[in-house]
C-alpha positions in Angstrom: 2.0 0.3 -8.9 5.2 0.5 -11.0 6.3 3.3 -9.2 5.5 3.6 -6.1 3.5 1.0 -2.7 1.0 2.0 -0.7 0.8 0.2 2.8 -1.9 0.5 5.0 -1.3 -0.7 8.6 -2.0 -0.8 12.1 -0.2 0.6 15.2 0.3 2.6 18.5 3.8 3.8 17.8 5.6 5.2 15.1 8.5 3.9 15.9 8.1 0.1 15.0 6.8 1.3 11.3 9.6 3.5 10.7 12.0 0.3 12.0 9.7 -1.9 9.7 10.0 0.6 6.4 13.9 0.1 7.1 14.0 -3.2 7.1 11.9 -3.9 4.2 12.8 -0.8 1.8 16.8 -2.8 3.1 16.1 -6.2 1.8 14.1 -5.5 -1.2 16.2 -2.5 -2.0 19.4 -5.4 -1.9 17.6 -7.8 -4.1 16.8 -5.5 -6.4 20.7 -3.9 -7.0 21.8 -6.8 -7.2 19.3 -8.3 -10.1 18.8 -4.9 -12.0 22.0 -2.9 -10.7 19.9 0.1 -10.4 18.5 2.1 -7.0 14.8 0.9 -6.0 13.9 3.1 -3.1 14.0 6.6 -2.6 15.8 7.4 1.2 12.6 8.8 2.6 9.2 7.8 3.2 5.7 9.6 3.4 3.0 8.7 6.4 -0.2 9.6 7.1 -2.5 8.8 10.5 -5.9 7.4 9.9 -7.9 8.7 13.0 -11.0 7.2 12.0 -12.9 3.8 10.5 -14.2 6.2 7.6 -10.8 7.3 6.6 -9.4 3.3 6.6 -12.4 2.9 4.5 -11.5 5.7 2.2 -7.9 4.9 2.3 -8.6 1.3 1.4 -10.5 2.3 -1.4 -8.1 4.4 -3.0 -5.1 2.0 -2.7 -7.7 -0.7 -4.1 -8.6 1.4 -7.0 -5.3 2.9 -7.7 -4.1 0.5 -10.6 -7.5 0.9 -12.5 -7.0 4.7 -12.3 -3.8 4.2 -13.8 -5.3 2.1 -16.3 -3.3 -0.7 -15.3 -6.1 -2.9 -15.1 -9.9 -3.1 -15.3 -10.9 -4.2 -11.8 -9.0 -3.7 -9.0 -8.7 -7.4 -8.3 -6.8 -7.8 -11.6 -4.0 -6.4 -10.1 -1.6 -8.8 -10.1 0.5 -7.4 -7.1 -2.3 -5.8 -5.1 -2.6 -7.6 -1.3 -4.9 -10.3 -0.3 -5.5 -8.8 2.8 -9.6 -7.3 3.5 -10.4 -4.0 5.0 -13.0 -4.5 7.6 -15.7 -1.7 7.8 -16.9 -0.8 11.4 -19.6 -3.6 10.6 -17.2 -6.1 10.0 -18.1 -6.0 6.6 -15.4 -6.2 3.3 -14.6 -2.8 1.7 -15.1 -3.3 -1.7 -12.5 -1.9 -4.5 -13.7 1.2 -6.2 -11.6 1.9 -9.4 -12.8 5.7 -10.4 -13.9 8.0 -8.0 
């Protein structure tokens, strides 16, 4: 999205993520000054705990279709800088991408 990321992610302690978000919103924040002399980042970030497979799925879903909501694109895998990575269901199956909900 052009103005904001969505990760989804796994763990058993906040602490690591909040390290991680540091380090990355750090190094891309850098890069980015230096090519566009202008802030990227905001100084905070906003979390949420999944608690259950059908959440992931849900969440997975929404990040997926995000761009075609915003009428970026048509299909959510058009999305030039969505990730490559698949959301497993509690079947092991892939979560497809649903643009409008």
């Amino acid at each position: 999205m052009p103005d904001h990321l969505h990760l989804l992610t796994s763990g058993t302690d906040s602490r690591p993520l909040v390290r991680f978000v540091q380090h990355f919103k750090q190094l891309s924040g850098y890069a980015y000054k230096q090519a566009t002399g202008a802030n990227l980042w905001q100084t905070s970030f906003w979390d949420r705990v999944l608690r259950s497979d059908e959440d992931l799925v849900t969440t997975a879903r929404y990040i997926s279709g995000n761009p075609v909501r915003a009428g970026l694109v048509e299909q959510a895998e058009d999305y030039l800088f969505r990730g490559r990575g698949r959301c497993p269901t509690s079947s092991r199956r892939s979560v497809p991408a649903q643009g409008h909900s």
